[in-house]
N, C-alpha and C positions, 0 to 999 in steps of 0.2 A: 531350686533354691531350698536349702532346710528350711522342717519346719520350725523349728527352733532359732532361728536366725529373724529379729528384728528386718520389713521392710526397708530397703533401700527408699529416699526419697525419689516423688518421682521426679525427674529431673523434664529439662526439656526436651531431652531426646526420644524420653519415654513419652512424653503426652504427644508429640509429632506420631511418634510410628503409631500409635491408637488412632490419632486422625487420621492416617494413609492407611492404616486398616479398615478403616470405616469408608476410606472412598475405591479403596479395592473391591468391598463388596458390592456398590453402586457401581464401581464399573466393569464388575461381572456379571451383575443384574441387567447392566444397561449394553452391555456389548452386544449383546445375543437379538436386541429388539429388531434392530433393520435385518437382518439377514434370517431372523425366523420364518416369515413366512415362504421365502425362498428355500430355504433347506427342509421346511415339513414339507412343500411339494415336491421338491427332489430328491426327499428321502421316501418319504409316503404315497409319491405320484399321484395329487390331491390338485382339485382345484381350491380358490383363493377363500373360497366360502368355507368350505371344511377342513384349510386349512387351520382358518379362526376357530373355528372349535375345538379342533386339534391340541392348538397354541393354549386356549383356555385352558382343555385338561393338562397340560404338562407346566402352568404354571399351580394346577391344583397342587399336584404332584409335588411342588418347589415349597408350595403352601402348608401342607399336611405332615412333612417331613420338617417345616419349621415350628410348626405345632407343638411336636411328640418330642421334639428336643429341643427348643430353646428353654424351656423350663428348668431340663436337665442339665444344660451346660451353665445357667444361671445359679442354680443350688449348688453343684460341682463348686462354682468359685467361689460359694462363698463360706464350703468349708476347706478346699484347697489351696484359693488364691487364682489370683487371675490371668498369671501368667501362664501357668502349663497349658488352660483351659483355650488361651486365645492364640498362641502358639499353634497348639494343635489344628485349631480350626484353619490358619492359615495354609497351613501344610497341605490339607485337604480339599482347600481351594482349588489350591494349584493342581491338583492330582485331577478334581473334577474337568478342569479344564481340559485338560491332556484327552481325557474319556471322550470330553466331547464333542473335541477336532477327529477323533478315530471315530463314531460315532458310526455304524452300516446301517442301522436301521431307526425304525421311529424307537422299537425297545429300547435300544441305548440313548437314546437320545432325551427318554423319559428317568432312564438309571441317572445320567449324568443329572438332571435337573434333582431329583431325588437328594444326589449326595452335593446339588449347590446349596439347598435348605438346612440340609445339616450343618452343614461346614457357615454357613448365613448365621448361624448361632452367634457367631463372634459380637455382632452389632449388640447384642446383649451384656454382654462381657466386656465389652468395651465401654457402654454406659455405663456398667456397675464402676469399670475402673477411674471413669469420669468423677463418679460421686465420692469414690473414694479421698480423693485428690481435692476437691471443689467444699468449700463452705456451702450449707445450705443457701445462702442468700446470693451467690454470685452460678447456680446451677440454671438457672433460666438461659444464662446469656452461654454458659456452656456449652450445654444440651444443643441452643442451637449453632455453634459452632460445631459440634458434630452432624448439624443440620446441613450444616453449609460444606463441610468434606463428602456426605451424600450428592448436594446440589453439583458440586464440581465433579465428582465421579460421573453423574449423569449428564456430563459435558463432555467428558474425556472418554467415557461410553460406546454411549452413542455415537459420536464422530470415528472414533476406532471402526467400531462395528461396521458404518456406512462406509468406508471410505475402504476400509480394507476388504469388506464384504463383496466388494465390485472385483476384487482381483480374485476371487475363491472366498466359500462360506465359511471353510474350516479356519482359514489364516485366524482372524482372530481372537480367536482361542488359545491358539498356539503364543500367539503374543503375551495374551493373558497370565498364561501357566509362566511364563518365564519372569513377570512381572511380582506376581505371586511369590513365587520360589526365592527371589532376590529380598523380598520385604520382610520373609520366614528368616533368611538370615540376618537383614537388617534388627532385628528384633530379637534375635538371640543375643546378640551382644551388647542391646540398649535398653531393654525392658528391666525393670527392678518386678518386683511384686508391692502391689499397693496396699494388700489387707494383714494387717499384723496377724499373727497365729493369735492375738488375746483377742481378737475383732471377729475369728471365725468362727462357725455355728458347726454343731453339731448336721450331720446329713441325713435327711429321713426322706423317704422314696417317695412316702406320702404326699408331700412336698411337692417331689419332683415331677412327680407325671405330669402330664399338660392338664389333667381336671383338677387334681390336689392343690396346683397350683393358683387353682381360682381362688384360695382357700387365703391369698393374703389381701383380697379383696375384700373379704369380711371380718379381716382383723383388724382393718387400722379405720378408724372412721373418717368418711371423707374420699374415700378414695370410688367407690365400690358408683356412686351417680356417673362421675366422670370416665369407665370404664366403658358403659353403655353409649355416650358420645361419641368414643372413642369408636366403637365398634361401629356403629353407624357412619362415622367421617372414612372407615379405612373399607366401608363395605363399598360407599360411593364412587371413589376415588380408586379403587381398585379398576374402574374404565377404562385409564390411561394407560397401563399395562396390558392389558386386557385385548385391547382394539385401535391402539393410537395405531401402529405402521400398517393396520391391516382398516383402518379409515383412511388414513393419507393417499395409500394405492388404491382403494376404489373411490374415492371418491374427488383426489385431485391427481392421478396417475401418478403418485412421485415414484422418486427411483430409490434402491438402498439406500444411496447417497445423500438425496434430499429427506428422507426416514431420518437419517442421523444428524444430519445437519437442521432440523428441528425440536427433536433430543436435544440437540446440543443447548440451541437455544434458548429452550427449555430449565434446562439445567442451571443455566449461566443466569438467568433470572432468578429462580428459586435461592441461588447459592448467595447472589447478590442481595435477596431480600431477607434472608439468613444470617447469610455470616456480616453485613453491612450495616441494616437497617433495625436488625431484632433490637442492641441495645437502645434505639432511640425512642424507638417504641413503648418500649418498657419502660422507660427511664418518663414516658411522656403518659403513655395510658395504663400501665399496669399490664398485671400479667392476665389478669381476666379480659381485660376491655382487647388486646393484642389478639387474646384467640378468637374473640367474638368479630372484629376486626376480616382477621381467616376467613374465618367463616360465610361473612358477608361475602366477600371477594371469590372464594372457592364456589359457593353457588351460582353467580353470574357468571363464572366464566364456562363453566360444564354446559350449562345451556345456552350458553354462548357459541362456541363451538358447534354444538348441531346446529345451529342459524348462520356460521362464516361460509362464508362464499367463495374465498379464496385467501391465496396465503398471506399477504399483506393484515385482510383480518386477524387471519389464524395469529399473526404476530402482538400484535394490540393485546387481543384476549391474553396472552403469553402474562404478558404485562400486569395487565388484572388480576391473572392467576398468583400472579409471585407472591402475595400475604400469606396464601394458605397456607407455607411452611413456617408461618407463626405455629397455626397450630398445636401439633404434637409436642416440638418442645416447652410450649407455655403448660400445655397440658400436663407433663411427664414433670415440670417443676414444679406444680402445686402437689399432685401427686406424693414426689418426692419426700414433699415436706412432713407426710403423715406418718412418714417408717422409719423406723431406726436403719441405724448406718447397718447394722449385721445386719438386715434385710434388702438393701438394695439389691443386689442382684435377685433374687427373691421377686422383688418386685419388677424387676427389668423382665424376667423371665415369662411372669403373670400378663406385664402390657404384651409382650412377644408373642404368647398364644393370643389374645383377645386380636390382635392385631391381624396372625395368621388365621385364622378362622376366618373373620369377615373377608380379609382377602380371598381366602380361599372360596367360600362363597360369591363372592363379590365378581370375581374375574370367571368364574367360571358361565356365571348367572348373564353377566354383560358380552360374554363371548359368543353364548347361546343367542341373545337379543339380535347381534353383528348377524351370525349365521344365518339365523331365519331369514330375517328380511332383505338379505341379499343371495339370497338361495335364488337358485335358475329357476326360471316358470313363476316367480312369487307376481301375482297381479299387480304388489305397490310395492316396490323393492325402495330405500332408505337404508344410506349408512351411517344416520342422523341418532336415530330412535333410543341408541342405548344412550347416548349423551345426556337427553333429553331424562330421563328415569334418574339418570347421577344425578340430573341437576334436583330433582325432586328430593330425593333422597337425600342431602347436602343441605338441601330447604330444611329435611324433619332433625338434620342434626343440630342445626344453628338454633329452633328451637327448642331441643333436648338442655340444648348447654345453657338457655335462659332460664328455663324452666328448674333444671335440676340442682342449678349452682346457685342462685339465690343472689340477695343481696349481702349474707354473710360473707361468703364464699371469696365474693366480689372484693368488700373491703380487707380480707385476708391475702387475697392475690397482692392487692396495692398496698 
């Protein structure tokens, strides 16, 4: 698209394919869950324990390369525009994928996750093109409509993964990449560009790197308490990635199958208490009292979970769990509120490093937890214990966000 050339409105076709970009990413995140532990043993010839370590560092890996570029692709769009930026990532998606069904060794297998991260960048790009589009006041219920295209990827995932995993670990992958490749074309002929050439900034590197980036955290006021929240909810939480299909198999035997078909579950709740329930919420407690809400519900259910007994539990908690995708987007809407529009990707880019870092921390910290205490010869073996630390952790974030947010804060949200 020139630069010179006035944005096209976005139409509906363009805010659809942003949301099935957003749930492509979710479910190339989530395809790989059931069938990971299986393929680092048979690519690695690993038992189940150092498998999970394994799996930790190569979601590091997924984590540190989302770091060093979601910043980058966030500044990118918002002196280019958002279409080249998220285009691209698609493309590379699908290329990841391809890599990873070919995949001979654990080396490849750590390349391909490498350039998921990269290419992962889009979720960034796709926010900014959210805020683009979206009045201030109506980005809460947005945001978590893009919440909710995450929660259905992690439905459509995971079930993929488990289901086709059972026929061969490579199949889907391949599914994936073809899935990818169709959306890269859907989107070339439906995507406008959202940010006027008058709306973009100037590009400075400064900016862009993943530390520079902290830098619009102490620009705008307000923003920079609820970062540290942040990073502590996504340290916690990074558990579930971390150790879900490699606790389900030690500790209730499930099969790919059953991995995915609890994924799904999973999903299908999150997406329901997203994309369904956010507005009622809001509309009923505010945006502060919704993420505090989260909060509450995400702690009990982390340590809930290391206490289920079996999977009928596991399902209930499911349930419980489903607030906590209040969350981020109530969060990323107050946020929003403190930066100018030529900053939102900016600031998409800023929450994307805080995000990837505690993740990256987070999953690799709770992989190590899994490993040990299911390590051969361990005197007291538990594949409980990491759960048990999320929940704690989840604890110190609920009281960060009372503490930090205040009573202003509060009546600002509402």
């Amino acid at each position: 698209m020139a630069a010179d050339s006035p944005p096209a409105p976005a139409s509906r076709h363009a805010v659809t394919f942003v949301l099935i970009t957003v749930f492509l990413d979710m479910v190339g995140f989530g395809i790989i869950m059931p069938v990971l532990p299986a393929l680092i043993e048979e690519v690695g010839h690993v038992g189940l324990d150092r498998a999970s370590e394994i799996g930790g560092w190569m979601f590091a890996a997924f984590a540190v390369s989302q770091f060093l570029c979601a910043p980058l692709a966030g500044n990118l769009s918002d002196r280019f525009g958002r279409r080249p930026l998220l285009l691209l990532a698609i493309f590379g998606l699908g290329a990841d994928f391809l890599l990873s069904a070919w995949a001979p060794t654990l080396f490849w297998l750590f390349v391909g996750r490498v350039l998921a991260g990269i290419c992962g960048s889009s979720w960034v790009i796709a926010n900014a093109y959210i805020a683009d589009v979206t009045a201030p006041e109506d980005r809460a219920r947005a945001f978590a409509l893009m919440g909710a295209a995450f929660g259905v990827g992690f439905v459509i995932g995971p079930a993929i993964g488990g289901l086709l995993g059972e026929i061969g670990t490579r199949i889907p992958f391949i599914v994936a990449a073809c899935v990818s490749f169709l959306n890269f074309i859907y989107g070339w002929f439906v995507l406008p560009e959202s940010l006027s050439p008058g709306s973009r900034r100037r590009f400075e590197l400064a900016r862009a790197n993943p530390f520079g980036a902290f830098r619009v955290f102490r620009s705008y006021p307000g923003v920079l308490p609820l970062c540290l929240v942040l990073f502590v909810f996504f340290f916690a939480s990074s558990v579930y990635p971390a150790i879900w299909t490699f606790w389900g198999m030690a500790k209730f035997g499930w099969s790919e199958g059953m991995v995915g078909l609890t994924l799904a579950v999973f999903g299908l709740v999150m997406a329901g208490f997203q994309g369904g329930l956010t507005g009622i919420f809001v509309t009923r407690f505010g945006e502060h009292r919704t993420a505090l809400i989260g909060l509450v519900c995400a702690t009990i259910a982390a340590t809930g979970y290391g206490l289920a007994g079996g999977l009928w539990l596991v399902v209930i908690l499911m349930f419980i769990h489903g607030p906590e995708g209040f969350i981020h987007p109530m969060i990323m809407a107050i946020m929003s509120r403190s930066v100018p529009e030529n900053a939102q990707g900016e600031l998409q880019g800023g929450i994307s490093a805080i995000t990837n870092v505690a993740m990256l921390f987070g999953t690799v910290f709770f992989s190590q937890i899994f490993g040990y205490f299911m390590a051969a010869g361990r005197a007291w073996q538990s594949p409980d214990v990491a759960y048990w630390v999320a929940g704690g952790c989840l604890a110190l974030a609920l009281v960060l966000f009372l503490w930090l947010t205040g009573g202003d804060n509060r009546k600002a949200a509402e």
